[in-house]
C-alpha positions as a printed NumPy array, in Angstrom:
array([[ -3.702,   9.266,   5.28 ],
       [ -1.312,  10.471,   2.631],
       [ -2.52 ,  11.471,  -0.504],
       [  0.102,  13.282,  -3.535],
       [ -1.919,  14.381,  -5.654],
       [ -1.881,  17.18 ,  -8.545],
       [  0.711,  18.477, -10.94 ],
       [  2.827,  21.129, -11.037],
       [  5.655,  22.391, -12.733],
       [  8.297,  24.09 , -11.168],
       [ 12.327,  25.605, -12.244],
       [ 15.214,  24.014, -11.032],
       [ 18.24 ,  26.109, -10.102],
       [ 21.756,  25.607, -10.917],
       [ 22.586,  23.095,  -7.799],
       [ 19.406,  21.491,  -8.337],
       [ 17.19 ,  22.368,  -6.011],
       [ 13.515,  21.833,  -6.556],
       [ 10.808,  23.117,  -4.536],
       [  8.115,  20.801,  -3.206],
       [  4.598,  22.253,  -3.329],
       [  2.972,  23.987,   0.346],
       [ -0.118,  21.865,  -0.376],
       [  2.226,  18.57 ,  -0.372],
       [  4.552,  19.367,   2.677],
       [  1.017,  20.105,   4.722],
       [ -0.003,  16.52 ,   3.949],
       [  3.653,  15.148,   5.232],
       [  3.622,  13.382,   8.871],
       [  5.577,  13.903,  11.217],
       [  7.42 ,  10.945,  11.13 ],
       [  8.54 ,  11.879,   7.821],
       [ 10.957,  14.743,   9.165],
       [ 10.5  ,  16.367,   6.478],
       [ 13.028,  14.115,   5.191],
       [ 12.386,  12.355,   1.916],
       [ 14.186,   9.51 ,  -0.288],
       [ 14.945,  10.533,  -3.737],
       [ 16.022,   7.449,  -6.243],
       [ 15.718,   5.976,  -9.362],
       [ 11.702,   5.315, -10.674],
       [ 10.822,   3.745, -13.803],
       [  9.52 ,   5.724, -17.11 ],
       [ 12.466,   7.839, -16.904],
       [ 11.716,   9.699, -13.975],
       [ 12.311,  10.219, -10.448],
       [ 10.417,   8.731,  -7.118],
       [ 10.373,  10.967,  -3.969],
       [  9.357,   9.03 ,  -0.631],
       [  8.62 ,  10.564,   2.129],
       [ 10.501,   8.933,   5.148],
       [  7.944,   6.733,   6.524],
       [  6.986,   5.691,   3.264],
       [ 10.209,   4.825,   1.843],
       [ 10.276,   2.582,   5.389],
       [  7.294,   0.402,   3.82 ],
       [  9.573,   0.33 ,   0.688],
       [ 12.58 ,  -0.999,   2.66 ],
       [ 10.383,  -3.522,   4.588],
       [  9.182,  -5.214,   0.904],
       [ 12.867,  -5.325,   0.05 ],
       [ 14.016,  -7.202,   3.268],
       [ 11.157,  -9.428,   2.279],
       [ 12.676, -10.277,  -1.442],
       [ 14.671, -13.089,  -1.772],
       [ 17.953, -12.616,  -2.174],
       [ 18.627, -15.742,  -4.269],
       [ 16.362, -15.289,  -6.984],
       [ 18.393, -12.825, -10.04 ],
       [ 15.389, -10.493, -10.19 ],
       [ 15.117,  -9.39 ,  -6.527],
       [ 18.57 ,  -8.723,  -6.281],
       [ 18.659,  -6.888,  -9.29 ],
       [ 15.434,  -4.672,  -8.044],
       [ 16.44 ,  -4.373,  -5.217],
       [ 20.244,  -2.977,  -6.222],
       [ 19.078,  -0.884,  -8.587],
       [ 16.757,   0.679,  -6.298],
       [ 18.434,   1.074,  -3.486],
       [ 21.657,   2.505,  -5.881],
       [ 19.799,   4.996,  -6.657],
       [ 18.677,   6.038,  -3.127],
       [ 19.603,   9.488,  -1.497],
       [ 18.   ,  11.028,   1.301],
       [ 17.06 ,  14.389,   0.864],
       [ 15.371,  17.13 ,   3.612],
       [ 14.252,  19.911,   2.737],
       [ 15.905,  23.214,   3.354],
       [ 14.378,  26.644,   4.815],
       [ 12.903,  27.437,   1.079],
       [ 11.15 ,  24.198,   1.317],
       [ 13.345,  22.798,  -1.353],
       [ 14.899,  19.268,  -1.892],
       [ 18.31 ,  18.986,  -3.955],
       [ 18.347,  16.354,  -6.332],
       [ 21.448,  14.23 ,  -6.815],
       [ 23.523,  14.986, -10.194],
       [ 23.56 ,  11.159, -11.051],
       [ 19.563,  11.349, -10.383],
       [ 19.563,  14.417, -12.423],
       [ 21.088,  12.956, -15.491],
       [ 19.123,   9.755, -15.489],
       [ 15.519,  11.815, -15.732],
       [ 17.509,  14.19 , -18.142],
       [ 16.124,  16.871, -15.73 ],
       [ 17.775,  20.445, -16.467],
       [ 16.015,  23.649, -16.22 ],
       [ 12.138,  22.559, -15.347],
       [ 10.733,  19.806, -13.351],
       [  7.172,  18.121, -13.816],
       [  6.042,  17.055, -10.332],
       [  3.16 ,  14.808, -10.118],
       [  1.368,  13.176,  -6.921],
       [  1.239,   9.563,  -7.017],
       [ -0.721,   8.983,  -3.352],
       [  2.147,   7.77 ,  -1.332],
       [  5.208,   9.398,  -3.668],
       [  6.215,  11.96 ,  -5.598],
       [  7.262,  11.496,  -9.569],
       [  9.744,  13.731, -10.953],
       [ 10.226,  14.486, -14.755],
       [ 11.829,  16.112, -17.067],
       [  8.492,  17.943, -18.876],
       [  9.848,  16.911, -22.157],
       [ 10.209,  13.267, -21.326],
       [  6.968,  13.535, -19.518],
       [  5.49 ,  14.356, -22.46 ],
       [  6.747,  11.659, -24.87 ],
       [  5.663,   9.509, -22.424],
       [  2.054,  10.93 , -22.647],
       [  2.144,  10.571, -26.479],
       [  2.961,   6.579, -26.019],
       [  0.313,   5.747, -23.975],
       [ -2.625,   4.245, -25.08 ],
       [ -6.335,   6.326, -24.899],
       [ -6.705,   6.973, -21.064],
       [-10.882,   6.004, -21.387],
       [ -9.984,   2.738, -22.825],
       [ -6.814,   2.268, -20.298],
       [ -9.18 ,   4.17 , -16.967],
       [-12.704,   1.141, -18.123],
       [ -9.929,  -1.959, -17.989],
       [ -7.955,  -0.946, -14.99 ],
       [-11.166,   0.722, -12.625],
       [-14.115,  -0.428, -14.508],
       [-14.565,  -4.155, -13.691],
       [-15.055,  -5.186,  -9.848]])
């Protein structure tokens, strides 16, 4: 089973490139190809599917309905975004320059496991984010305390 997890923080050159972590490309299947889809997440930052995971993505958009505003607009927006990425023989990914300017990503990039994806931030955004979230005990007891 596929598990992201972990931080790290790594430069990102002038074409930007962005290398993906040895422990993380060990835990890829093979049916991912060491391909990946790179779009548009929420928060500011990126999302970085591998292939066979970005396929359970697609198949909850084909299940949206097309009629309603919201699902289209999800589902556009999402899929706008989209670029698929493979890594290169440095074990790097290149990020899109529109993708790139939406996450304000420059210089550095925060990456941080999310089980089945990969978030991408700029480390300064990251960390405004941190500073607007509420106390993580309080947040951790509401969302994983009651069964």
């Amino acid at each position: 089973m596929l598990s992201f997890i972990g931080r790290y923080k790594y430069a990102v050159d002038e074409k930007g490139r962005v290398s993906i972590p040895a422990r993380w490309r060990k835990s890829l299947s093979p049916e991912a190809n060491e391909t990946f889809v790179i779009t548009r997440g929420l928060d500011r930052c990126l999302f970085l599917y591998p292939l066979d995971e970005w396929e359970k993505i697609e198949k909850r958009l084909r299940e949206l309905n097309t009629f309603n505003p919201e699902h289209r607009y999800v589902m556009r927006v999402l899929l706008m975004w989209a670029n698929e990425v493979t890594l290169d023989n440095q074990s790097r990914i290149m990020i899109p320059k529109n993708l790139l300017e939406f996450a304000k990503i420059d210089r550095e990039a925060v990456l941080i496991g999310t089980l089945d994806k990969i978030e991408i931030w700029n480390p300064e955004v990251y960390e405004e984010y941190e500073k607007g979230q509420p106390d993580y005990e309080t947040v951790a007891a509401k969302v994983l305390g009651s069964r």
